[in-house]
N, C-alpha and C positions, 0 to 999 in steps of 0.2 A: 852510758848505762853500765853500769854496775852489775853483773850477773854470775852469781856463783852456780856453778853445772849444777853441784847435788843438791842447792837452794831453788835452781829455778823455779819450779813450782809450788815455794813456799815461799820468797823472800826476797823482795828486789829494793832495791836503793837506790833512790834519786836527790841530788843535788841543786839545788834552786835559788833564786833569791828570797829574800823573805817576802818580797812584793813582784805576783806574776801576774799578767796583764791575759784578756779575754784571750782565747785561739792562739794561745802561746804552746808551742810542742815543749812537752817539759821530758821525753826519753822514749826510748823504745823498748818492749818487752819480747822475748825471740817466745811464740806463740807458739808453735810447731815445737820446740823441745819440750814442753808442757804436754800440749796433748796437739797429736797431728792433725785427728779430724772433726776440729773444733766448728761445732755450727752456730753456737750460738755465746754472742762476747757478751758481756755487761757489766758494768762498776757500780762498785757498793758506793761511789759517790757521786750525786748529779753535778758536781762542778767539774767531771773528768768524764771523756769519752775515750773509749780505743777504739782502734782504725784497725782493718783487717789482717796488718800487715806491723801492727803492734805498735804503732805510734800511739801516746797518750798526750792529748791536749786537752788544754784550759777550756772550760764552754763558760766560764766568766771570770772577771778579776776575781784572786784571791790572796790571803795577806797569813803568812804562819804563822798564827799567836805563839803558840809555842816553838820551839827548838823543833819539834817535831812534828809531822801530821801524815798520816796512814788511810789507807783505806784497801780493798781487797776488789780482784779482777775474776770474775767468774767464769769459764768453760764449762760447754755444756757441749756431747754430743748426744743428741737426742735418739739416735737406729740401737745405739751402746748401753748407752741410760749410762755414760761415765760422765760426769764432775768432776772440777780439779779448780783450786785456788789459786791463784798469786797476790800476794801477799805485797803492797806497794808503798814505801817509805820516802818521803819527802823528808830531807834535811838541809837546813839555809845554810847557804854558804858563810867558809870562814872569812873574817873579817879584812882578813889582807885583801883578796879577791874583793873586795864587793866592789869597790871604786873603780877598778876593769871593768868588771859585769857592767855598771851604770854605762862607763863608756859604750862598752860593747852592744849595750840596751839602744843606746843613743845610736850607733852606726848601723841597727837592725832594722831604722827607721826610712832608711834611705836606700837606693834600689843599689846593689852590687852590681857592678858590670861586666867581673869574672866570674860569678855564680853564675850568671843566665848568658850562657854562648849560643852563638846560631846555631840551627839546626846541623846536626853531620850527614853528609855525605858520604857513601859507599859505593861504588862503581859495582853495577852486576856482574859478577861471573869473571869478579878481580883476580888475579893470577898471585898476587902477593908482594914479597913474601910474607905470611904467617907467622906468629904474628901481625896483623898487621892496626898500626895505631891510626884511629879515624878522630878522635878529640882528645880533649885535656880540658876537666872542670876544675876550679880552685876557686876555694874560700880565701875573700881579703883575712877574715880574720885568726887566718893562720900566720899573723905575722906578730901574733900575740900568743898565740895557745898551737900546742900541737892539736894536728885537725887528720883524724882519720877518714877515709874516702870508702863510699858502698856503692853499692846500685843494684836494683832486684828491678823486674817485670817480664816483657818478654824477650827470649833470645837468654835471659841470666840466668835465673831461676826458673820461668819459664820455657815452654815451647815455642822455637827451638833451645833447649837449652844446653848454654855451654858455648855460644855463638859468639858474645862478646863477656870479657870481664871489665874491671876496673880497678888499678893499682891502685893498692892502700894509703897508702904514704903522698903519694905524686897526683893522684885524681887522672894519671893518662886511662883512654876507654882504647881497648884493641880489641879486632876480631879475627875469631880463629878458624875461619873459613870460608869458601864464596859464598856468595846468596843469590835466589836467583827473585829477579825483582814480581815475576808472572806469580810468584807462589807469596812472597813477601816482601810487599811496594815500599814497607816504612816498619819503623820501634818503636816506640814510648817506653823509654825506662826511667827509673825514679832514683836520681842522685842521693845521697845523705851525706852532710858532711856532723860529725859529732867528735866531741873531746874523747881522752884517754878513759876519763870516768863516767862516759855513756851521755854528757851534755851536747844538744843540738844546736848549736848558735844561728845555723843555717835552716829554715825551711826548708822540705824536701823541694829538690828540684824536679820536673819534667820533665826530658829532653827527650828528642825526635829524632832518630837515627834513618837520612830518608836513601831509598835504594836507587840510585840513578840506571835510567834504562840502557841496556845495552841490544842493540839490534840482533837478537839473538833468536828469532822467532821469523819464518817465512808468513806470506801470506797464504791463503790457503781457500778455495771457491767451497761454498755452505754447499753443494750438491755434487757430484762423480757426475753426471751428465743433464746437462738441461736439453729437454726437449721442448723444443715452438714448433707452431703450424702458420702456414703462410696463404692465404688464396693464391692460386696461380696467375698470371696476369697483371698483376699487383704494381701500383706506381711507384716510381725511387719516391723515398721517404718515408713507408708506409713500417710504421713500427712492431718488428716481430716479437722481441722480447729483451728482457733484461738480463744480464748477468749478477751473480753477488758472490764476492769474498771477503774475507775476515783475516786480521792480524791481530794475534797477543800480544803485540807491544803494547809499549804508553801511547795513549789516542793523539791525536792534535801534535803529533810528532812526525818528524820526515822518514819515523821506522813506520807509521801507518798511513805515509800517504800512496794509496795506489794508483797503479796505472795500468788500463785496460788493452790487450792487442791482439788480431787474428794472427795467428801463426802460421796456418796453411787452412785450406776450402778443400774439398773430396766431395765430387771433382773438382779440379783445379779449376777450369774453366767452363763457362765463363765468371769475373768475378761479380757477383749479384749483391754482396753484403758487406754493410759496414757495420765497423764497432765501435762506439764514442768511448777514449783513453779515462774518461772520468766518471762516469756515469755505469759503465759496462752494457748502456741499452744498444742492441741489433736492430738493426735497417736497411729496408730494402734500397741497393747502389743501384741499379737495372732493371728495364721491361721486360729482360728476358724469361723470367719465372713460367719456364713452358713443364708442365706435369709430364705430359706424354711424351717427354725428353727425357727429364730428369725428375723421378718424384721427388725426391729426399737430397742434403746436404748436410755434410759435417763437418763440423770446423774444430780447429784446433784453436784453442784462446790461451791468454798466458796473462799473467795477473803479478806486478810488481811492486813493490815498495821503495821508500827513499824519491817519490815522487817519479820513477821510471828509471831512475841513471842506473847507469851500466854493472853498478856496484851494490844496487838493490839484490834483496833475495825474490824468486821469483819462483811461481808453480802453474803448472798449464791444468788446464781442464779441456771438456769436454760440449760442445753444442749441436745437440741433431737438429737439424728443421726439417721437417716434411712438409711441400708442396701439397695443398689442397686442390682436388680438381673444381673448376668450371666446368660449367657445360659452355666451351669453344668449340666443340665438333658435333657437324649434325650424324646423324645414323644415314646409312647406302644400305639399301637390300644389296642381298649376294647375288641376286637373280633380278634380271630384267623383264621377267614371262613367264608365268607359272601356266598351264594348263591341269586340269581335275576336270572329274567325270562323276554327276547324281542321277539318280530315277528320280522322274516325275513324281510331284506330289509327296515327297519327302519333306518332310518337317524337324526341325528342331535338330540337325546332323549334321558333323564336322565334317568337310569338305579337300580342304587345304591348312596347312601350316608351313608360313614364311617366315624366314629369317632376315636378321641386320645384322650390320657392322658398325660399332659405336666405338672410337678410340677413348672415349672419357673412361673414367673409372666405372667397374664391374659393378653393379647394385645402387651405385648414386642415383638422386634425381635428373643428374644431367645425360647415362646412358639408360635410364628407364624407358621404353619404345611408347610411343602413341600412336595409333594406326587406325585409319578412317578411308570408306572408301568413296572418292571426291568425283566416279563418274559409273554410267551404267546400273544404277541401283535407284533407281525413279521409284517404282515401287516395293521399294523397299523389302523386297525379299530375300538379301542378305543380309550379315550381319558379320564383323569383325572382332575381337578383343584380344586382348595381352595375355599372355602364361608370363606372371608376375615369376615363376619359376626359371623361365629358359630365357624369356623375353621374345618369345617367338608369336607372331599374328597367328590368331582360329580363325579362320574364314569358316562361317557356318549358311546353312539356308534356314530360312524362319519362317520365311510360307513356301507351299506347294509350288514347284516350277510347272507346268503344262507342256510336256513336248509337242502337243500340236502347234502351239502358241507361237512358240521357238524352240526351235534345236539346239541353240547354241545362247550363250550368255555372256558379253566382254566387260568385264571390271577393270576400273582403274585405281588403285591402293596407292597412298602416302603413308609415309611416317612420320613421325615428328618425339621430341623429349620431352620428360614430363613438366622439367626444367625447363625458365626463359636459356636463350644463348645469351650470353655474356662474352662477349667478342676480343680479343687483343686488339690494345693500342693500333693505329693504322692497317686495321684486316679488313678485308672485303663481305659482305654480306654473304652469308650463308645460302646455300640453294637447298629447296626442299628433294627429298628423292621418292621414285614413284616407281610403279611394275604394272603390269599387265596379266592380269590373270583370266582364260576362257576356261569359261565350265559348259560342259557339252550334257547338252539333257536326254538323258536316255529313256526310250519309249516303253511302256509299261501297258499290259491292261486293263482299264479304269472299267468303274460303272457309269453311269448315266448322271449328267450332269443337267441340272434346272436352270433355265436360265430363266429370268433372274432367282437368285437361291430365295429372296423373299419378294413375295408376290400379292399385292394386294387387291382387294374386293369392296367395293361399295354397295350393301344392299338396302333399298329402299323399304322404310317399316310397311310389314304388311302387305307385302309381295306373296303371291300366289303359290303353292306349292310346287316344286317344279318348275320354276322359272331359271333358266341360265342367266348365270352371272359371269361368268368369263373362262378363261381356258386356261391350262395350265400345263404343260410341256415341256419335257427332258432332250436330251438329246447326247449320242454317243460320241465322245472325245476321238473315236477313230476313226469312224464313218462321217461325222457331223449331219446325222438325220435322225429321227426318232422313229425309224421302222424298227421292231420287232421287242417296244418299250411298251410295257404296261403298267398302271398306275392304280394304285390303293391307296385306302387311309386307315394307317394301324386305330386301334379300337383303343377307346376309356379315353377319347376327349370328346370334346361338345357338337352333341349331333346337329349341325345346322346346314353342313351341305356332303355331298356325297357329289364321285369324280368319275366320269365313264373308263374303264377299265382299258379301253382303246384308243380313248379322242382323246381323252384328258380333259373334259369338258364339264364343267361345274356347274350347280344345281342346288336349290334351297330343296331340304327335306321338312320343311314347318313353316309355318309363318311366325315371321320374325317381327315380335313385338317388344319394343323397350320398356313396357311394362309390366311384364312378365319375367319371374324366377332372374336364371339367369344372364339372362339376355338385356337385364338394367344397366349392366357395363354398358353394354353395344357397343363393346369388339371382343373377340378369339380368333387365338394363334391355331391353326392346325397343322400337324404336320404331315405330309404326302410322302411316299414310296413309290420312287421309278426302279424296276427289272427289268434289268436287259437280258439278252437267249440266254448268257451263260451263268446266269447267276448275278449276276455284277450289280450292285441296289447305290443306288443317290437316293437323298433325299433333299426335299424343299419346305417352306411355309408357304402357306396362304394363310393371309390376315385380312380377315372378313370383320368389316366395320358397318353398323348397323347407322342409316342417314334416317334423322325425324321423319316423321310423313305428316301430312294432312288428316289423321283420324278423326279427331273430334270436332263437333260445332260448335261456335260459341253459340252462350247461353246467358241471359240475365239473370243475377242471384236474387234479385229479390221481386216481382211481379204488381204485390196488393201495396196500395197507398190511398192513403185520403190527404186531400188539400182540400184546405180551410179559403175563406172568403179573400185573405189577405193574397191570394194565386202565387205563394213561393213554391218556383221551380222544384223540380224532382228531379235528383237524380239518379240515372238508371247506370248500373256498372254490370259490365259483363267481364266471361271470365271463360278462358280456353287452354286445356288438358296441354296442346300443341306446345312444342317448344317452338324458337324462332325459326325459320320465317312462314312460321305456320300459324301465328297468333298476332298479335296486336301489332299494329293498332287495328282498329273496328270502325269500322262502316254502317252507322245507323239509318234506317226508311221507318219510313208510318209507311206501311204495305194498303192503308186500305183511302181510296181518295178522299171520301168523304170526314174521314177525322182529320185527312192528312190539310182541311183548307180551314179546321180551327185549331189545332195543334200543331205544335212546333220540336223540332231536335235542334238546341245548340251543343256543339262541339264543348266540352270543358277539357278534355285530356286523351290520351291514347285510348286507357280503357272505358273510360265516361262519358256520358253528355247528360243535359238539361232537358226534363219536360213540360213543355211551361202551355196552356190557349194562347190564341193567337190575341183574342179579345174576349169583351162581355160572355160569355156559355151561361143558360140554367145549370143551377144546381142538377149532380145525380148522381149516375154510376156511370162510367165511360168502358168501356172493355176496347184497348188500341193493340192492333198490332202490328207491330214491331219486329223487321229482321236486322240482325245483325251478321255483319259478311266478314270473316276476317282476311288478313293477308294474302293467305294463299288459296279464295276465293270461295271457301267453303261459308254456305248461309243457314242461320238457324230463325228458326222461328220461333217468336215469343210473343207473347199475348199481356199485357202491362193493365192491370184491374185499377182505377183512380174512382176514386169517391169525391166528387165536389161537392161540397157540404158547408154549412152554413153556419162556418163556427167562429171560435178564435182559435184553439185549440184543436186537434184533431179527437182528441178523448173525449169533446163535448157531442161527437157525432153517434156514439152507440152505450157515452155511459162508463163505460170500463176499457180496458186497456186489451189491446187486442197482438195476438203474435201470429203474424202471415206467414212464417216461413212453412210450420208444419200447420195450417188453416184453421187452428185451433183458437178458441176465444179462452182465457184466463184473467185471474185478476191475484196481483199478488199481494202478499205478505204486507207489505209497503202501504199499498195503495188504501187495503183498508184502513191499517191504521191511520192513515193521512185523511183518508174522510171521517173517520170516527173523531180526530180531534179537529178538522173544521166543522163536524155537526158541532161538538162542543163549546169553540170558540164562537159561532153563532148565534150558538143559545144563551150564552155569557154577553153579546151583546146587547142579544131582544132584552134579556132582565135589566142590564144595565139602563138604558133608555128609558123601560117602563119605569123602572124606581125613580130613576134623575128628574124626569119629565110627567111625571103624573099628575101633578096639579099647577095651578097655578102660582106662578112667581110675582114678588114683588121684590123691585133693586130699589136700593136706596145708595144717593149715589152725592156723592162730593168731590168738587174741583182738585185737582192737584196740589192747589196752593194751599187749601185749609190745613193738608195735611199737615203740613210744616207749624202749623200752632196747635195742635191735639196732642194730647200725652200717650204714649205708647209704651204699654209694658211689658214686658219682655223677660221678666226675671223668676216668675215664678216658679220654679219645677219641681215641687212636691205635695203633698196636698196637707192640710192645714188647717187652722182657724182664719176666719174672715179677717183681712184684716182692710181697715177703714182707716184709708188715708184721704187730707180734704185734696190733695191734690186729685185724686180719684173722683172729679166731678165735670159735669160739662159744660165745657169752654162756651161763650160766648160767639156765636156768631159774626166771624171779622167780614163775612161774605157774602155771597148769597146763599150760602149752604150751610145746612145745620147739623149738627153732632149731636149722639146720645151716647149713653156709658150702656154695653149689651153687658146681662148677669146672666153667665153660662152657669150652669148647676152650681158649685161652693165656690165658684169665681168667678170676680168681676174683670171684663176688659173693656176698650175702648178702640173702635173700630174707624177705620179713615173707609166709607165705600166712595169711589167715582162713580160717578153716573151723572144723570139731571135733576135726583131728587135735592129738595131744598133744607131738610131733615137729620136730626141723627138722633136716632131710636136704642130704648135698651131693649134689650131681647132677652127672652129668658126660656129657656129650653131644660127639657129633662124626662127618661124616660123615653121610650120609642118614638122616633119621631120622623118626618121625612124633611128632606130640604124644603119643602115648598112649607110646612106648615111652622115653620121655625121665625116665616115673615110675619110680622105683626106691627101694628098701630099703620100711620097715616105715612104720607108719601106717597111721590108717583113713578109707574109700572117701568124700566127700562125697555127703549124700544127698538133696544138689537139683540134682548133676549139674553142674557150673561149674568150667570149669576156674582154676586160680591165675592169678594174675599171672605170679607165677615161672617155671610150666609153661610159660605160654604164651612165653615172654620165650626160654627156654632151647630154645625148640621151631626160635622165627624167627630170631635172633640169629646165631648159626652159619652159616647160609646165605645169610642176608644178605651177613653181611659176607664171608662168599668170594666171592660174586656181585661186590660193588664191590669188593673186591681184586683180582679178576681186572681189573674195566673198569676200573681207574682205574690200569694200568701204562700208559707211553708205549712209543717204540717200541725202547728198548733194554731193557726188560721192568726198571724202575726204578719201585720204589713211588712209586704219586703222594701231593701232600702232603696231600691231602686224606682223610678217610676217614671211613665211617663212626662217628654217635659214640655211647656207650651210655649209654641214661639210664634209672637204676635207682629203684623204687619208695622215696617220700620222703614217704608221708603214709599214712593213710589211707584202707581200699579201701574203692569205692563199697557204699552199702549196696542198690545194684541191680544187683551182679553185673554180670556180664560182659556185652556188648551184642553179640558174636559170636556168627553166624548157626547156628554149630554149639556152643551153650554146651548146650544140651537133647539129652540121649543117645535123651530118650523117643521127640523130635519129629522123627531125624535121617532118617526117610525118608518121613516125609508128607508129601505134597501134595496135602493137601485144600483149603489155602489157595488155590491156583489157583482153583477151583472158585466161589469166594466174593471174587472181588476188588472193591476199595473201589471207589464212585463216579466218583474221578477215573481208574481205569484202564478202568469202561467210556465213560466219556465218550473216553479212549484211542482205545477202541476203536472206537464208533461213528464215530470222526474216519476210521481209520482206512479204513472201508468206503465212504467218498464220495470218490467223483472228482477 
C-alpha cells in the first residue's frame, strides 16, 4: 500500500494486475489516520468491500479496461455527523512484473506451508528472558519480492496491548511479558505479509498464540465451614454430607485433579467419620454417635491437587457435624413418693406437681414428658397433664373427694416421651418409671347429701289426691343419718307433688291425667331442698313419670246398619282413648241370649269382628247388645241397631240415603241428580219402545245366498236428479227368495232382507212415518220379531236427510256441499239379528229388567246414596 500521510484521506494507490480474480485482497488502507472513530465503512464500488481493519478485496472478478480505475471509500461517524473520503486508485502493473505476478498467481493457488505454522505456545508466568521469541511466520514468496511482516489483534493493538510484536523484515513474533493463563488462556492475531508498495501476495493469516497452564493456582473449598447433622445412633455408612472445592487451573489436568482428607476430628476420639479422597462425601466409620456424650464434631479437611502427591498445592477447610438426638433415654422422676393434702369436695384444683429427668435434648419430642396415672384412680377423680413449659406433671382432682368415704387416696403415676424410643445398636430395652403419690382428704362440713341424687317415681294415671308415691331422703356426710333434715320443694315448677317437710315422703297434689295441659309429656323433673341445723342445703331430683291407666271403655264407632236379603256380614270396629296395654285387642259378647243363638261374632282383627245370623231370620229391626272388654278388662256396653230388610241394596229399604253417625236422614247433592237422570233415561226408554213397537211389523226376508246375486249400491252421496240405470232392476229369482228394488223418497235402492219371506218388494216411504208403516205389499211376518235392515234403513233415512238438509243451507237458503251420505247393505247380515233396543215385539213394554239390575248399577247406586 501506497499511503502518503498528508494524502491519506484523499488519495491512495494500488497496484494490481490487469486481471483480478473474486476475494482477491488487492491493499490495505490505515483507517484510523483518516478518521479514528469510524462507524460506518462503505465503497462507492459494489465490486470492492473493506474490512474493518482496512483490507479491501474483490467481491467479483474484475479486468482494468483502462490504465486506470478509481473509486472512493466512505467514513462516516454518525454521534460527530463527520465524513471523510478516501480516494482509491487502481493501477496495472508494469509490464516486466506481470510474468512474476502470473507466477506468483499460480503459487497462491497452492496452500503454503511457512505461511500457516502451528499454533504457539507460551508457558504462563514465563520468567524469560524478555524479549522473549515464541514463533516466526514467513512468506515463501519472499524469495522473490521483498515482503514486510505486521500483525494487529489482541495483545498488538489490542487489549492487552503491547504484549507481543512482530519483526518487520524477519516475521519473528516475541512477547514482552508473562501472561497469566486464569485471565488469558489464548491470542488470535492476524499476520499480513505485503510488498514494499502496499501488495499482499499473502492472505491475512490467523494464528493462535495458546497460554499453557502453569499450576499456579491452589485449590480452594466453595464454603469457610460446612455444617451436617447426623441422627445419633446412626449405622457406619450412613451418609452425612458432602464436601466441594474449586481450582482455577486448566480442567482435565493433574493441576485440577483433587484429592480429599480428614486432617484432625475435635474431639479426637473416638474416630466416627470418614472422607472419600474423590468425591469429598462424609460417612458415618462407628456406632458410637452417642449425643449425650458428645453433641457436635469438627473436623479439619484438606483439599489437594496434582491428584494428592506431596508436590500438589493444598487448602484445609472446615466441617461441623452436630449430633441429632433420639429419644434413647427414657425420663426417672426425681422422687419416688410424693404425698399432698385436698378438702373434700374440691373440684377442678391443683394438687401436686412432679418432676423428671430426661437426658435427651431439652424441648425435643424425645425429652417431652407423658404422664398417666396407671393405678388407684378407678373412679376417675383425678386427673394429670404436662406444663408443656417446665415439663413438669399437674396432678389435679376433677370430682369431689368424700372424706367419709376415704381419708386417704394412693396413686400410682408413669411417665413416658412423646417420642417412640429409638434404642442403640445392642441396648437393652428400656424400663418405664413410676412414683407413688398419697393425697390425704381432709374433713370439711358438708350439707346433706340425697341419695340417690336422682330419684325416680312411677305414678299411675288418675290416682287419687293424696296418694304417696314414694319417699325421698338426705342424709349427713358426718353423722350418716337424716335427723335434724328437712325437706322442701323451691317454687315455679310443676305442681304435681309436694314432700312432708319431716319424713320426706311424697304425694300427688292433682290428679294426674295425660290428657290434660301439661301433663301430655307424662314426665317432670322437680327439684327437692335438704337443710340441715346449720344451714348446710343439698339438693336432689325427683323424676315423676306418669304410667297409662285404664280410663276409658271401649266403644263401637258406628251402631245403625241395615242388611240386605244377600246376609253380608257387618262389621263392628271399636276404638279405645287407652294407650297399650289398656286397649286392644277387644273381646266381643252378644250380652243378651236370646239374639246370642241367631246371631254370631267372628273375630276378623284386634280391633274388628263380623256380624252375621246364624240362619234363615224374618225380616225387621234387631236391636243386639253388644259388650266389648278390652285388655286391661275394662267393659263397655253397646247396643248395634240392624235392619234386615228385603232389598238388594241397602238404599232400597227407606228410599234415600241415610247418615247414622249423627241419626240424621239426608239426601245429597249426588243423589238427586242421579235420580233425576235415571227418571230421564227411563222415560227415554218407555218412548223408545212405544215408537219402535207400536204397530205391527212385517220382515221380508232372503237367504244368505241370494244376497251374492242382487246389486247393491253404495255410491250415492249427494242428492240429485233420478238417475235410471237398467241395471237398477230386479233380479230374477235364483232361489227360493225373491227381490224387489225399495224407492226411498228421490232414491232408489235395493235391499238383501234375511228372513223366510219368498219376496222382494219396493218400498216407498216419505214424510212422517213410523217403521212399522214403512212395510208394505205381500210376504210373510218374521217369527222371531226383527226387524230388516232395509226396514230399518227406509224408516231413518228420509228424516234424516231432511233434518241435515234443512241445517246445512247457509244464509241465502243455498244447499250446502256437504250432505248426508247413504251406505247401503254390502255383505252379509249378522247372524245375531239386530241389536236395537226395540228388535222384540214380545219384550216392548217390560220392565222387569229394572227390577233386577246388574252389579255395577247397584254399586251405582249405593255411590249414589253417600255424601
Amino acid at each position: 500500500v501506497l499511503s502518503l500521510c498528508c494524502e491519506a484521506c484523499k488519495k491512495v494507490i494500488f497496484r494490481v494486475p490487469s486481471e483480478v480474480e473474486a476475494d482477491t485482497l488487492v491493499g490495505r488502507v490505515d483507517l484510523k489516520e483518516c478518521l479514528q472513530s469510524a462507524e460506518f465503512i462503505s465503497s462507492s464500488d459494489g465490486n470492492f468491500k473493506i474490512l474493518e481493519d482496512g483490507s479491501v478485496y474483490t467481491t467479483s472478478a474484475i479486468s482494468l479496461s483502462a490504465e486506470k480505475k478509481t473509486f472512493t471509500i466512505l467514513l462516516k461517524d454518525i454521534q460527530e455527523h463527520v465524513e471523510k473520503k478516501i480516494h482509491v486508485s487502481l493501477v496495472e502493473e508494469e509490464q516486466k512484473t506481470q510474468k512474476t505476478r502470473h507466477a506468483r498467481d499460480t503459487v497462491l493457488k497452492r496452500t503454503k506451508r511457512r505461511w500457516g505454522p502451528i499454533p504457539s505456545v507460551m508457558i504462563e508466568n514465563s520468567l524469560g528472558p524478555f524479549p522473549l521469541q515464541i514463533q516466526q511466520v514467513q512468506s515463501d514468496t519472499a524469495q522473490n519480492y521483498t515482503i514486510y511482516y505486521s500483525a494487529s489483534g489482541p495483545g498488538i493493538d489490542q487489549d492487552p496491548k503491547g504484549l507481543f510484536y512482530i519483526e518487520r523484515e524477519t516475521g519473528n513474533i516475541f512477547a514482552t511479558r508473562a501472561v497469566d493463563r486464569e485471565q488469558y488462556p489464548s491470542f488470535q492475531i492476524i499476520c499480513f505479509a505485503t510488498t514494499p508498495d502496499g501488495y499482499s501476495p499473502e492472505i491475512p493469516l490467523v494464528h493462535t498464540i495458546r497460554i499453557e497452564d502453569d499450576n499456579d493456582n491452589s485449590p480452594y473449598f466453595t464454603q469457610d465451614v460446612f455444617e451436617f447433622s447426623v441422627p445419633e445412633n446412626s449405622k457406619p455408612g450412613v451418609m452425612v454430607g458432602q464436601l466441594f472445592a474449586e481450582d482455577k487451573d486448566e480442567p482435565y489436568t493433574l493441576h485440577t485433579a483433587l484429592k480429599y482428607r480428614i486432617v484432625s476430628q475435635n474431639p479426637p476420639v473416638p474416630q466416627v467419620f470418614s472422607l472419600h479422597g474423590d468425591t469429598g462425601v462424609i460417612s458415618v466409620s462407628s456406632p458410637q454417635l452417642d449425643r449425650e456424650l458428645v453433641s457436635s464434631y469438627t473436623l479439619l479437611v484438606e483439599v489437594r491437587d496434582m491428584a494428592g502427591q506431596p508436590f500438589g498445592l493444598c487448602t484445609t477447610g472446615t466441617a461441623v457435624i452436630k449430633i441429632e438426638d433420639t429419644n434413647d433415654n427414657a425420663p426417672s422422676f426425681k422422687q419416688m413418693q410424693y404425698e399432698t393434702r385436698v378438702e373434700e369436695n374440691r373440684v377442678n384444683v391443683e394438687i401436686l406437681r412432679v418432676s423428671v429427668v430426661d437426658l435427651d435434648e431439652l424441648g425435643s419430642p424425645g425429652s417431652g414428658a407423658v404422664y398417666e396415672i396407671i393405678r388407684g384412680n378407678d373412679d376417675q377423680s383425678f386427673e394429670i397433664t404436662t406444663d408443656k413449659n417446665t415439663n413438669e406433671g399437674i396432678l389435679c382432682v376433677v370430682k369431689g373427694l368424700d372424706y367419709e368415704s376415704a381419708k386417704q387416696r394412693t396413686l400410682v403415676i408413669a411417665v413416658n416421651n412423646e417420642a417412640p424410643y429409638m434404642l442403640a445398636p445392642h441396648s437393652q430395652q428400656l424400663s418405664q418409671s413410676t412414683s407413688s403419690v398419697t393425697v390425704h382428704v381432709m374433713d370439711v362440713d358438708e350439707g346433706p347429701v340425697f341419695k340417690p341424687c336422682r330419684l325416680r317415681l312411677d305414678v299411675k294415671e288418675c290416682e287419687d289426691i293424696g296418694t304417696s308415691i314414694g319417699r325421698y331422703i338426705a342424709e349427713d356426710p358426718e353423722t350418716g343419718n337424716s335427723e335434724g333434715i328437712c325437706y322442701r320443694i323451691p317454687p315455679g315448677q310443676c305442681n304435681w307433688i309436694n314432700i312432708d317437710e319431716k319424713s320426706g315422703e311424697v304425694r300427688t297434689v292433682k290428679v294426674l291425667d295425660r290428657d290434660i295441659g301439661e301433663m301430655r309429656r307424662g314426665q317432670c323433673n322437680i327439684t327437692v331442698l335438704a337443710i340441715d341445723r346449720n344451714g348446710k342445703t343439698g339438693t336432689g331430683t325427683i323424676e315423676v313419670f306418669i304410667q297409662p291407666g285404664n280410663k276409658n271403655y271401649p266403644r263401637i264407632l258406628k251402631t245403625d246398619y241395615i242388611m240386605c236379603r244377600d246376609r253380608k256380614p257387618i262389621c263392628l270396629t271399636a276404638q279405645d282413648d287407652d294407650e297399650s296395654p289398656y286397649s286392644a285387642p277387644f273381646v266381643y259378647r252378644i250380652t243378651d241370649r236370646s239374639l246370642a243363638s241367631s246371631w254370631k261374632i267372628t273375630r276378623h282383627n284386634d280391633n274388628s269382628v263380623y256380624l252375621s245370623p246364624k240362619g234363615d231370620i224374618p225380616f225387621g229391626t234387631y236391636d243386639i247388645p253388644v259388650s266389648v272388654t278390652d285388655k286391661g278388662g275394662k267393659v263397655g256396653e253397646n247396643r248395634i241397631r240392624v235392619n234386615f230388610c228385603d232389598c238388594v241394596t241397602p238404599t232400597e229399604c227407606d228410599g234415600r240415603a241415610r247418615e247414622l253417625s249423627d241419626g240424621t236422614v239426608t239426601v245429597g247433592l249426588w243423589a238427586i241428580l242421579a235420580m233425576i237422570l235415571g227418571s230421564l233415561l227411563l222415560l227415554l226408554i218407555l218412548i223408545t219402545i212405544c215408537g219402535c213397537c207400536g204397530s205391527g211389523v212385517m220382515h221380508r226376508h232372503v237367504t244368505d245366498d241370494c244376497a251374492n246375486h242382487n246389486l247393491i249400491i253404495s255410491n250415492t252421496e249427494a242428492p240429485g236428479e233420478e238417475v235410471m240405470d237398467h241395471n237398477i232392476i230386479p233380479l230374477q229369482n235364483t232361489c227360493d227368495q225373491g227381490g224387489y228394488g225399495i224407492k226411498t223418497g228421490d232414491q232408489q235402492t235395493f235391499e238383501v232382507v234375511k228372513g223366510r219371506g219368498h219376496t222382494l218388494e219396493s218400498v216407498k216411504g216419505g214424510g212422517h212415518q213410523t217403521l212399522g208403516s214403512v212395510k208394505e205389499g205381500g210376504g210373510q211376518a218374521m217369527m222371531d220379531s226383527r226387524y230388516s235392515y232395509s226396514e230399518w234403513h227406509n224408516f231413518t233415512h228420509p228424516r234424516l236427510g231432511e233434518k241435515v238438509h234443512l241445517c246445512r243451507q247457509d244464509e241465502e237458503q243455498k244447499h250446502s256441499e256437504d250432505y248426508l251420505l247413504s251406505y247401503n247393505y254390502e255383505g252379509k247380515g249378522s247372524l245375531a239379528g239386530s241389536v236395537g233396543c226395540c228388535s222384540d215385539q214380545h219384550e216392548e213394554e217390560a220392565l222387569d229388567f229394572l227390577d233386577q239390575l246388574e252389579p255395577k248399577f247397584r254399586t251405582l247406586a249405593e255411590t249414589c246414596i253417600k255424601r
